[in-house]
C-alpha positions as CSV (number, residue, x, y, z in Angstrom):
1,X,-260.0,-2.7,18.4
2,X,-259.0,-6.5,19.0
3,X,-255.9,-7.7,20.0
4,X,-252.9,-7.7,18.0
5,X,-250.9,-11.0,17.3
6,X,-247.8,-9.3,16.2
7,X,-245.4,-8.2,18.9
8,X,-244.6,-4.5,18.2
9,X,-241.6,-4.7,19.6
10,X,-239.9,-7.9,17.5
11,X,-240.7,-5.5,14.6
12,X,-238.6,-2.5,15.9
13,X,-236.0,-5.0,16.6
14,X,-236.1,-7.1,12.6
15,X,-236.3,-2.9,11.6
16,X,-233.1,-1.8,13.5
17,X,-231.5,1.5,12.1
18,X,-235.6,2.3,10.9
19,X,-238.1,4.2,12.9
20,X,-241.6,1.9,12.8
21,X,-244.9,4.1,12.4
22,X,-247.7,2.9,14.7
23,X,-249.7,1.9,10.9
24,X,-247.4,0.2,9.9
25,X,-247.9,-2.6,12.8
26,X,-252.0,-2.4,12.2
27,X,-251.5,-2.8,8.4
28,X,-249.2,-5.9,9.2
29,X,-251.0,-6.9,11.9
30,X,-254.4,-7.5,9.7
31,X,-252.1,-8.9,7.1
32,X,-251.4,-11.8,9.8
33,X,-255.1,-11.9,10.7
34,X,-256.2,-12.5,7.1
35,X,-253.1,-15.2,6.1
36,X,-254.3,-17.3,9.7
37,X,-257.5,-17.0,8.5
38,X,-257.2,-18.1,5.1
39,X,-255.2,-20.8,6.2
40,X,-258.1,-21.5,8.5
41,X,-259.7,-22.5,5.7
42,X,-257.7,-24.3,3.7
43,X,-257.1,-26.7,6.6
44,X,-260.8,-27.1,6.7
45,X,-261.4,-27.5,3.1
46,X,-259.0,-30.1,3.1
47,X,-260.4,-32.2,6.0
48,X,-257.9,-30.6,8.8
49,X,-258.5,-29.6,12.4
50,X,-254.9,-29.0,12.2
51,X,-253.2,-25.2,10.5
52,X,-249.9,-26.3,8.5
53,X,-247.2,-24.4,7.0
54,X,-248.6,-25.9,3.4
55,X,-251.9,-23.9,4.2
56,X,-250.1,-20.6,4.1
């Protein structure tokens, strides 16, 4: 498995009063992955070394 780039933790905390399953952190987790690379991308399709906001 690779790393995550969510913090498990900041989600139990935006969740407060909710209990978290552990899939619900991998299904958002890959979310993440897929929106970075996407905006990956764009950035590149649009002559950019540099990810912006507008990419998301």
């Amino acid at each position: 498995m690779s790393e995550s780039v969510i913090v498990k933790t900041k989600i139990k905390e935006m969740a407060q009063g909710y209990n978290v399953s552990s899939d619900f952190a991998d299904a958002l987790d890959e979310k993440v992955k897929q929106l970075i690379k996407d905006a990956i991308r764009r950035a590149e399709a649009n002559g950019r070394k540099t990810v912006m906001s507008k990419d998301l």
